[in-house]
C-alpha positions in Angstrom: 0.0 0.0 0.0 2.8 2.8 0.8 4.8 1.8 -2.5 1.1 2.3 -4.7 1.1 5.4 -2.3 4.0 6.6 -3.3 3.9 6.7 -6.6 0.3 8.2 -7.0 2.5 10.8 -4.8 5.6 10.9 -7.7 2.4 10.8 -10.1 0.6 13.9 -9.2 3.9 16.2 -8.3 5.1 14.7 -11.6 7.1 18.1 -13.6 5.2 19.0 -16.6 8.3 18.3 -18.9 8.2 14.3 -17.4 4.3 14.6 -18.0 5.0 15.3 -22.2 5.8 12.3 -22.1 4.3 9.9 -20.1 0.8 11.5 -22.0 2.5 10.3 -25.3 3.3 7.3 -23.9 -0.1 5.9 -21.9 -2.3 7.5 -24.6 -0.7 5.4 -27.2 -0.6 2.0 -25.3 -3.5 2.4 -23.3 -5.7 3.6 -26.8 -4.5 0.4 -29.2 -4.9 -1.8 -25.8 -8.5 -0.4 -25.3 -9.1 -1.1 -29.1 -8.1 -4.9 -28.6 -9.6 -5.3 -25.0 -13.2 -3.4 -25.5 -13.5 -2.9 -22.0 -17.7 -3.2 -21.2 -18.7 0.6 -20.4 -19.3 1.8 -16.6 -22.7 3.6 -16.4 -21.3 7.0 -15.7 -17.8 7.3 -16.6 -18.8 6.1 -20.8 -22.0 8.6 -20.6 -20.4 11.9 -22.4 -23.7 13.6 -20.5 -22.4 13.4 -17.0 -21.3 16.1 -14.7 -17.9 16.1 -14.6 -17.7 15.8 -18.3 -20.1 18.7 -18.9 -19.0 21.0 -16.1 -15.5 20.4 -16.1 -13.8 19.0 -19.1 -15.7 20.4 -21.7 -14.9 23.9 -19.8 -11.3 23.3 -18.5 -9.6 26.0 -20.4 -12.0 28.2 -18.3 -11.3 26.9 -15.3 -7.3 26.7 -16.1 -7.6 30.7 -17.1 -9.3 30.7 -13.3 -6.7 29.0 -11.4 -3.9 30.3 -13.1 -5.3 34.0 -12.8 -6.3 33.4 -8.9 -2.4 31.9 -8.4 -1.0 35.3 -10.1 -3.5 37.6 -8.1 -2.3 35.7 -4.5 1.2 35.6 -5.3 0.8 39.8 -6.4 -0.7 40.3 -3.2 1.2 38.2 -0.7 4.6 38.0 -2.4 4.6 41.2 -4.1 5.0 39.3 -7.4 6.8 41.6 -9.8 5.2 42.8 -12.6 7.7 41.8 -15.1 6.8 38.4 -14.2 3.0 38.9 -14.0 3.4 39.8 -17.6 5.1 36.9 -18.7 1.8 34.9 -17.3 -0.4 37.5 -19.2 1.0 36.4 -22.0 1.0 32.5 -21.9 -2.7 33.1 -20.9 -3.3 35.4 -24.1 -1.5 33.1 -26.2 -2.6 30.0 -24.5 -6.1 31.3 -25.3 -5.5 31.9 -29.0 -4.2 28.4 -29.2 -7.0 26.8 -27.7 -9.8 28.8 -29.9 -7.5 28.3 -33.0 -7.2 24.2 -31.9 -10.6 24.0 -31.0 -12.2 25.5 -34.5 -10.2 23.8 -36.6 -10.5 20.3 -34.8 -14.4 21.1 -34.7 -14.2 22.1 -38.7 -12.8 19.0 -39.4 -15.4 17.1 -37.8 -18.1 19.0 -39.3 -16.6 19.2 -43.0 -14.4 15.7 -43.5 -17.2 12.9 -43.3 -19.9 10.8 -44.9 -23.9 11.6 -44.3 -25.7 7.5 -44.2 -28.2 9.7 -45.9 -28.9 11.6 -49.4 -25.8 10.2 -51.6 -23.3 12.6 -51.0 -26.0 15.6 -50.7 -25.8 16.4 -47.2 -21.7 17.4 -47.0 -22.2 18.9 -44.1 -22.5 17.8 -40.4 -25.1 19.9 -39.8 -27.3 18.9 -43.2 -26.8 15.8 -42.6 -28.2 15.2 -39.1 -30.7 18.4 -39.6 -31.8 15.8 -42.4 -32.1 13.0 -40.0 -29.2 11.6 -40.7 -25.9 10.1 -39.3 -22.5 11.3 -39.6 -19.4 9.2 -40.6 -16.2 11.3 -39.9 -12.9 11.0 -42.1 -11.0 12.8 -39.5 -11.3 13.3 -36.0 -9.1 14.7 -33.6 -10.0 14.3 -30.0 -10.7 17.5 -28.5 -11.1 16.4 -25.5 -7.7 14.4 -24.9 -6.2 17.9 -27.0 -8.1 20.2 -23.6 -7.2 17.9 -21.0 -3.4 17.9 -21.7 -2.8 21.0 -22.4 -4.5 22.8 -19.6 -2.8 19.9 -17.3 0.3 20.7 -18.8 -0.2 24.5 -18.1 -1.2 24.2 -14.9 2.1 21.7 -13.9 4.3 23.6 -15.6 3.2 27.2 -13.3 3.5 25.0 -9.9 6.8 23.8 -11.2 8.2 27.7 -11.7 6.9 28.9 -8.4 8.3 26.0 -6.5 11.6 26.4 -8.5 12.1 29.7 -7.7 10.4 29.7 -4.1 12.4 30.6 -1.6 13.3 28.6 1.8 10.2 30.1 3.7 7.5 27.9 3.6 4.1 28.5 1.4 1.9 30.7 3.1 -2.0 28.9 3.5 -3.7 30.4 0.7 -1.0 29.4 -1.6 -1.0 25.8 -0.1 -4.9 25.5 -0.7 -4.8 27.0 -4.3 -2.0 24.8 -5.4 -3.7 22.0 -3.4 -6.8 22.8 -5.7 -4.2 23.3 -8.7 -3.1 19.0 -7.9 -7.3 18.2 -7.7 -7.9 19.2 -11.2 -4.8 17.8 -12.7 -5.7 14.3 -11.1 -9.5 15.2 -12.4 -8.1 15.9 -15.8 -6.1 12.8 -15.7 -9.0 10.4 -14.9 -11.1 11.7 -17.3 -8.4 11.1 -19.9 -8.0 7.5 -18.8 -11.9 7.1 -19.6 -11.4 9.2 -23.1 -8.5 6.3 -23.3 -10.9 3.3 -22.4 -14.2 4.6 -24.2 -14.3 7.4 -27.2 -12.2 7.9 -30.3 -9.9 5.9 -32.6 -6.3 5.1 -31.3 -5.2 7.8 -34.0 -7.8 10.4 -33.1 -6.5 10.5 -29.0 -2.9 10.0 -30.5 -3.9 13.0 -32.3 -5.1 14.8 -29.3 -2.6 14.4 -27.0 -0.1 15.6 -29.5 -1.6 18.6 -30.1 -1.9 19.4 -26.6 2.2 18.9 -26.4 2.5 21.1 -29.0 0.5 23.8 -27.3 2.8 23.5 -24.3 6.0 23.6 -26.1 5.3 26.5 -27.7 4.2 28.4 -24.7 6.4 27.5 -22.9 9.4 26.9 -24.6 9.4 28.8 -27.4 7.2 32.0 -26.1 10.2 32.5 -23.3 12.8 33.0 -26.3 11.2 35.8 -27.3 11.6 37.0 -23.4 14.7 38.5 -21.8 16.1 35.8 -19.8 16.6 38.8 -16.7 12.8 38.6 -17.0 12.1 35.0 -15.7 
């Protein structure tokens, strides 16, 4: 029991740069082992209507753009955060949000665009024709969205904890920052269960492949590439 304790521990204090890749990794096992296995469906978990599908995933950019904002606002107040530094979070969030409404769109146009109607011979070319038409749509291309949201914003979220505890100094964290980041860890392990169900239930190996990869992508550019084009004094 301590040694499955311990690594759910090394798991969820995992840094975002070891995360890259263990999302690569499990999402490409776990998705062709899903395929072969067709695990029967749990009543909740495989209904894409349920609350914490609804509430959270479907709107964790939102709440990531809330967490992150709330961590910047308590460390300006309590640690007299400079602004230099608040700026460099502006940013990743303004750019972070491009990314996701650019990602989003075009993984949503795809859907809607590259497929087959079941009804009207190629009439319908549309998602919306088609299923305003009564009938079904076949995609050609799918990327999951949903493994795409939850690794980026877990990503984004990892990767801020890791800085401030990097550069934290020897005095402990004072008790709102310990209950925010506490919060921060709750909504990465939420993020990552709901993957494991994305994993186990929706998509094609490729699509969450797909996904995952995109959600990388989003993180590397942030924040690798975005802090290129910052002076390093600035950091």
């Amino acid at each position: 029991m301590s040694q499955i304790k311990q690594r759910l521990t090394r798991w969820v204090h995992q840094p975002a740069d070891q995360r890259c890749k263990s999302y690569i990794f499990f999402t490409t096992v776990g998705s062709f082992i899903a395929r072969a296995v067709q695990f029967g469906k749990l009543p909740y978990f495989s209904d894409k209507t349920n609350f914490l599908n609804q509430v959270f995933v479907k709107q964790c950019w939102a709440w990531t753009l809330l967490l992150i904002t709330l961590i910047t606002l308590l460390r300006v107040i309590l640690d007299k955060l400079p602004l230099r530094k608040v700026y460099i979070v502006t940013l990743r969030l303004m750019f972070g949000t491009l990314f996701w409404y650019s990602m989003t769109t075009i993984i949503d146009g795809l859907k809607d665009n590259m497929g087959k109607c079941t009804e009207g011979e190629g009439e319908y070319n549309t998602r919306l024709l088609c299923v305003t038409e009564g009938g079904s749509w076949k995609y050609v291309m799918d990327i999951s969205g949903h493994m795409f949201m939850m690794v980026f914003c877990n990503l984004f979220i990892t990767k801020t904890l890791d800085e401030i505890n990097q550069h934290q100094d020897k005095d402990p964290l004072q008790l709102p920052h310990v209950i925010l980041h506490a919060v921060c860890r709750l909504f990465v392990i939420l993020f990552d269960i709901m993957m494991v169900f994305t994993i186990l239930y929706w998509h094609s190996p490729p699509e969450k492949i797909l996904g995952t990869l995109t959600g990388v992508l989003g993180y590397f550019l942030l924040f690798k590439q975005l802090s290129s084009f910052i002076p390093t004094n600035w950091v």
